[in-house]
DOVOMAR-224444 format. One record per residue (C-alpha): y negated, z, x negated; residue in three letters. Coordinates in Angstrom, 3 decimals. Layout:
N
        yy        zz        xx  residu
         Y         Z         X     ALA
...
This chain:
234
        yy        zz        xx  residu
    23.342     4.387     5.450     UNK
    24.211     2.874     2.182     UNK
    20.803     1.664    -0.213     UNK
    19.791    -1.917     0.921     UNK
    20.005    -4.379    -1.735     UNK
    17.377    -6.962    -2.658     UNK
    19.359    -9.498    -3.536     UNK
    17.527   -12.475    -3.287     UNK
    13.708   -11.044    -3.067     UNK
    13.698   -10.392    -6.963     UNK
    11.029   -12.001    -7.782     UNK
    10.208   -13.491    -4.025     UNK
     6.728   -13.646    -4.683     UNK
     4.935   -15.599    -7.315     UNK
     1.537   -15.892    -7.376     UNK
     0.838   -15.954   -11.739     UNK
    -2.682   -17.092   -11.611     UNK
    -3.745   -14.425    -8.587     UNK
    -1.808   -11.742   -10.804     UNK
    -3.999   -12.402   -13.873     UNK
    -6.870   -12.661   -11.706     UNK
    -6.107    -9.590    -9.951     UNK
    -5.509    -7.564   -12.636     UNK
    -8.802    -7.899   -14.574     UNK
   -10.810    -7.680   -11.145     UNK
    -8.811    -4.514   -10.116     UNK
    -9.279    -3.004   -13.638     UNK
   -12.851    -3.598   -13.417     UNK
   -12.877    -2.237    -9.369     UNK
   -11.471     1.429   -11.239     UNK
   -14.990     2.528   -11.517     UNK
   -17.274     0.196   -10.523     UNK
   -16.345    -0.207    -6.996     UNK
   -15.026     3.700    -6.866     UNK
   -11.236     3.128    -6.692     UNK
   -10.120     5.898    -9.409     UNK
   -11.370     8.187    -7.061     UNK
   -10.034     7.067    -3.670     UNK
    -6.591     6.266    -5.639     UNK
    -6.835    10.394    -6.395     UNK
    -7.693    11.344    -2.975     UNK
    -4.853     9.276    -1.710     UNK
    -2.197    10.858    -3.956     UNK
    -3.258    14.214    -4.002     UNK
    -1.209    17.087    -2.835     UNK
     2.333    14.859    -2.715     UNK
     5.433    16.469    -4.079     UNK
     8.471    15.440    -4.523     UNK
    10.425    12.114    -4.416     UNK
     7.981     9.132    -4.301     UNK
     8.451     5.310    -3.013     UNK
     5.297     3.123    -3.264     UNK
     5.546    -0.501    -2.397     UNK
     3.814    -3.216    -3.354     UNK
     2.984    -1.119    -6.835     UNK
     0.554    -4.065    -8.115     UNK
    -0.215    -3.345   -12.368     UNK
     0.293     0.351   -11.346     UNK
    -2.978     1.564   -10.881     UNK
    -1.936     4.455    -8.848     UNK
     0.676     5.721   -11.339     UNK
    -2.345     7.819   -13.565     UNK
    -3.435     9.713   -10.497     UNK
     0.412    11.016    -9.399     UNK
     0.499    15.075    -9.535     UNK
     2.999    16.857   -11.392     UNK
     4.452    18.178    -8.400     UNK
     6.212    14.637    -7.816     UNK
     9.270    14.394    -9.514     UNK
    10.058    10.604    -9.545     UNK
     8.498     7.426    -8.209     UNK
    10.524     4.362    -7.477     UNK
     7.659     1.658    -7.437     UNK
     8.761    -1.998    -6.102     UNK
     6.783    -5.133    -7.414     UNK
     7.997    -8.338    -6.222     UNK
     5.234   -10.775    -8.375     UNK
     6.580   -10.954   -12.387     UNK
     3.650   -10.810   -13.706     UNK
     1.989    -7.750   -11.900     UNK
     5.722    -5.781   -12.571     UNK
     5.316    -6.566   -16.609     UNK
     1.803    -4.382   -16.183     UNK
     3.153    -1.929   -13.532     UNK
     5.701    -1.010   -16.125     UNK
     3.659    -0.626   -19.018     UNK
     1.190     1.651   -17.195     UNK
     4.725     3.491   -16.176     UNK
     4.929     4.263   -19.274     UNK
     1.530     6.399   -19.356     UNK
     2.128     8.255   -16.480     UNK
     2.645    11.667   -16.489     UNK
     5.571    11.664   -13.761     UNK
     8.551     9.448   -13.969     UNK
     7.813     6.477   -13.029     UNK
    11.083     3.374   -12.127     UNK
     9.811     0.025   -11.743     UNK
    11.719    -1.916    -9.559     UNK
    11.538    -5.693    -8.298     UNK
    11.537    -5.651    -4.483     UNK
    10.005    -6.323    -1.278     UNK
     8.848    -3.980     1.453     UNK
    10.893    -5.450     3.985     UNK
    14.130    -4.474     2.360     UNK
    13.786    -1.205     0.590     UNK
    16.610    -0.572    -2.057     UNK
    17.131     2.647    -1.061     UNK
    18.783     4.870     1.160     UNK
    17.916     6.642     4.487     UNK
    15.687     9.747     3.969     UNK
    15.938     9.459     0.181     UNK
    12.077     9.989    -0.388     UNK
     9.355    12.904     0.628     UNK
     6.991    10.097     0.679     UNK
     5.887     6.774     0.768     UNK
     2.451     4.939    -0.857     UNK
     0.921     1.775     0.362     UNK
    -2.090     0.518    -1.255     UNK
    -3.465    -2.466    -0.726     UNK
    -0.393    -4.010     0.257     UNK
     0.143    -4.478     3.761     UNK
    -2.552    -7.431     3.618     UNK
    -0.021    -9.406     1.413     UNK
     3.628    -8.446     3.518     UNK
     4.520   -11.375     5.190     UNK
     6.178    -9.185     7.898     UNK
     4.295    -6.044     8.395     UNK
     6.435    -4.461    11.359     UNK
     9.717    -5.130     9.365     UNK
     8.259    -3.372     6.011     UNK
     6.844    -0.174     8.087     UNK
    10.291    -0.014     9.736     UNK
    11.896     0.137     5.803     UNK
     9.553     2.676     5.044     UNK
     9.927     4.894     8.092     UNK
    13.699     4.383     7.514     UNK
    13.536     5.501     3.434     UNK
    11.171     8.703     4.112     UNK
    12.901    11.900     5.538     UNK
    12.000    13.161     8.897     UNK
     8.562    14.620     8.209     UNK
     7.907    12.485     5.446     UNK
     4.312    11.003     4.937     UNK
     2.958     7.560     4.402     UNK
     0.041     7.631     2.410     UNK
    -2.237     4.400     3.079     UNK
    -5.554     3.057     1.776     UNK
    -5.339    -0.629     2.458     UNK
    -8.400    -2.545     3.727     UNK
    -8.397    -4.838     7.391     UNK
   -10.134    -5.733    10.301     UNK
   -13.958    -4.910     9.836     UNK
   -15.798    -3.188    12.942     UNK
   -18.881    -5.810    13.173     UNK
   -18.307    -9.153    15.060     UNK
   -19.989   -11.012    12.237     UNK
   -17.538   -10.285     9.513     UNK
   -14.572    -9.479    11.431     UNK
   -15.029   -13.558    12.775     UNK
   -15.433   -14.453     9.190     UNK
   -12.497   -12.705     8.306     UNK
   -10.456   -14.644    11.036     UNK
   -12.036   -17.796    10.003     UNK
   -10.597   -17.381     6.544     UNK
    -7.310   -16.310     7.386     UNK
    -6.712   -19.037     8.702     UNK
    -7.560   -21.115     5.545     UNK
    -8.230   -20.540     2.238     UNK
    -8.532   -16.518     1.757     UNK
    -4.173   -16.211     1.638     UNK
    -4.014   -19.461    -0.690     UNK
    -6.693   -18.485    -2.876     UNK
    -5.794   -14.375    -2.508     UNK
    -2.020   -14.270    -3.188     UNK
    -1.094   -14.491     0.782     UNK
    -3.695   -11.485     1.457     UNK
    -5.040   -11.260     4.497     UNK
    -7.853    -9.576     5.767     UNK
    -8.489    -9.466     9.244     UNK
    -4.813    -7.089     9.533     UNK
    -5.451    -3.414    11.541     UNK
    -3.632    -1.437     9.420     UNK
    -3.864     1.662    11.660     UNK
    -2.749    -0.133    14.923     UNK
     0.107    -1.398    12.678     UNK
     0.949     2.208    11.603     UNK
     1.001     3.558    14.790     UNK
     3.206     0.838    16.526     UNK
     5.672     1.413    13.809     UNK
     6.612     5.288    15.073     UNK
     3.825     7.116    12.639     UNK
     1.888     9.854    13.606     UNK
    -1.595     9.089    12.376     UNK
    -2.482    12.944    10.782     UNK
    -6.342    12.045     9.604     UNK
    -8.128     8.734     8.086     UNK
   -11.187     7.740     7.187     UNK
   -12.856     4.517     6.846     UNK
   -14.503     2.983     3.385     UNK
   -16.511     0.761     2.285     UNK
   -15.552    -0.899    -1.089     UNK
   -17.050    -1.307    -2.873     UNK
   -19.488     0.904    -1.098     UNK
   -22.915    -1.208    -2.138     UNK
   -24.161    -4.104    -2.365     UNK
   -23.093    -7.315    -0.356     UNK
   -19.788    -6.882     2.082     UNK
   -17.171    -8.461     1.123     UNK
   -14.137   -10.129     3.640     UNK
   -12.080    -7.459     1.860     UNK
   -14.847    -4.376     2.111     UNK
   -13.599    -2.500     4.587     UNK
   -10.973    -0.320     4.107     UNK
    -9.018     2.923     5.789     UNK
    -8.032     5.590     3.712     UNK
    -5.232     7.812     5.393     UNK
    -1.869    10.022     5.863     UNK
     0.711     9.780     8.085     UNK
     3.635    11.224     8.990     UNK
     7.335     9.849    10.045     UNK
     8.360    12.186    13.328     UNK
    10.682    14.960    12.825     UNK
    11.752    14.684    16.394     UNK
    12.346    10.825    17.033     UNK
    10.548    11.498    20.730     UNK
     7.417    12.891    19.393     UNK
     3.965    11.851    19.550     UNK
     0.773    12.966    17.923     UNK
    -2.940    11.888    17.706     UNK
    -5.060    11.419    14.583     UNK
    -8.789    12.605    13.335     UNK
   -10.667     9.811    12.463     UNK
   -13.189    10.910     9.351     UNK
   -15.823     9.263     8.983     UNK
């Protein structure tokens, strides 16, 4: 199947004043609220061709091994995709930013050894349609790599999350949501969930609508018919 064109979802999604907000908080979340070193444990060990969607100011591109050989990154908010191509430039893998949105992946079927989502799947406005792209870009044992944060296991917070849903959290947020399951989502898409565990971030002080998070691989089926389970850690 030929690569999908984006056509009209170059620049799809502008949020400018979430972007600059977003990318002094997230700079700031590197070490304070221990992302650097969840954003290495969710890269490591990947080879090969790379897609990540929803790349953000390219946070993750520092912590690629040298095993990968390219990474197409897709950005659909301007702003964010100026940063994400400037930290491109510092990576020590190649590194294409490209504007796009996860429900239409320029690319072709099977191109890439793997995909990364990272904090992203709160923001797609259709979740099932974006996991399909990415199970249709990765090659038949390909992995997904996800840390994204959802649904929190408490009825307290997990109400709170639903309350703000359905107000001001997506217009204040950049359309995030936070009361998503990513892993249910995952599944339901034709993953096999390999391992995951769940975080907390950041990991002290008061929880946050946004604090909990799942960090995790899996993998797209080699045989379409297949099935498998998943270890949850921690």
């Amino acid at each position: 199947m030929p690569a999908r064109s984006t056509g009209s979802s170059r620049d799809a999604v502008r949020h400018p004043l979430f972007a600059r907000f977003y990318a002094r908080v997230s700079v700031a979340a590197e070490t304070r609220g221990g992302m650097a070193a969840h954003r290495r444990d969710l890269l490591a060990g990947l080879s090969g061709r790379v897609v990540e969607i929803g790349a953000g100011n390219g946070l993750n591109f520092a912590h690629y091994p040298s095993a990968v050989s390219g990474v197409v990154a897709l950005e659909p908010e301007r702003r964010l995709r100026g940063a994400a191509r400037e930290a491109a430039l510092r990576a020590g893998v190649p590194v294409d930013v490209v504007p796009g949105v996860a429900e239409a992946l320029p690319a072709g079927d099977g191109e890439f050894d793997a995909a990364v989502a990272s904090l992203v799947l709160c923001t797609v406005r259709d979740v099932p349609r974006a996991l399909a792209e990415v199970r249709r870009v990765l090659r038949p044992g390909g992995e997904l790599r996800f840390l994204e944060h959802g649904r929190a296991a408490g009825r307290a917070l997990a109400t709170a999350q639903r309350a703000l849903d359905r107000t001001v959290w997506p217009l204040l947020f950049g359309g995030c949501h936070t009361a998503r399951d990513p892993l249910a989502a995952i599944g339901a898409a034709g993953f096999e969930l390999v391992t995951y565990r769940r975080l907390r971030v950041p990991d002290t002080g008061v929880p946050l609508p946004s604090s909990p998070c799942v960090l995790g691989v899996a993998r797209r089926p080699c045989d379409p018919g297949s099935s498998g389970g998943a270890s949850g850690l921690g």
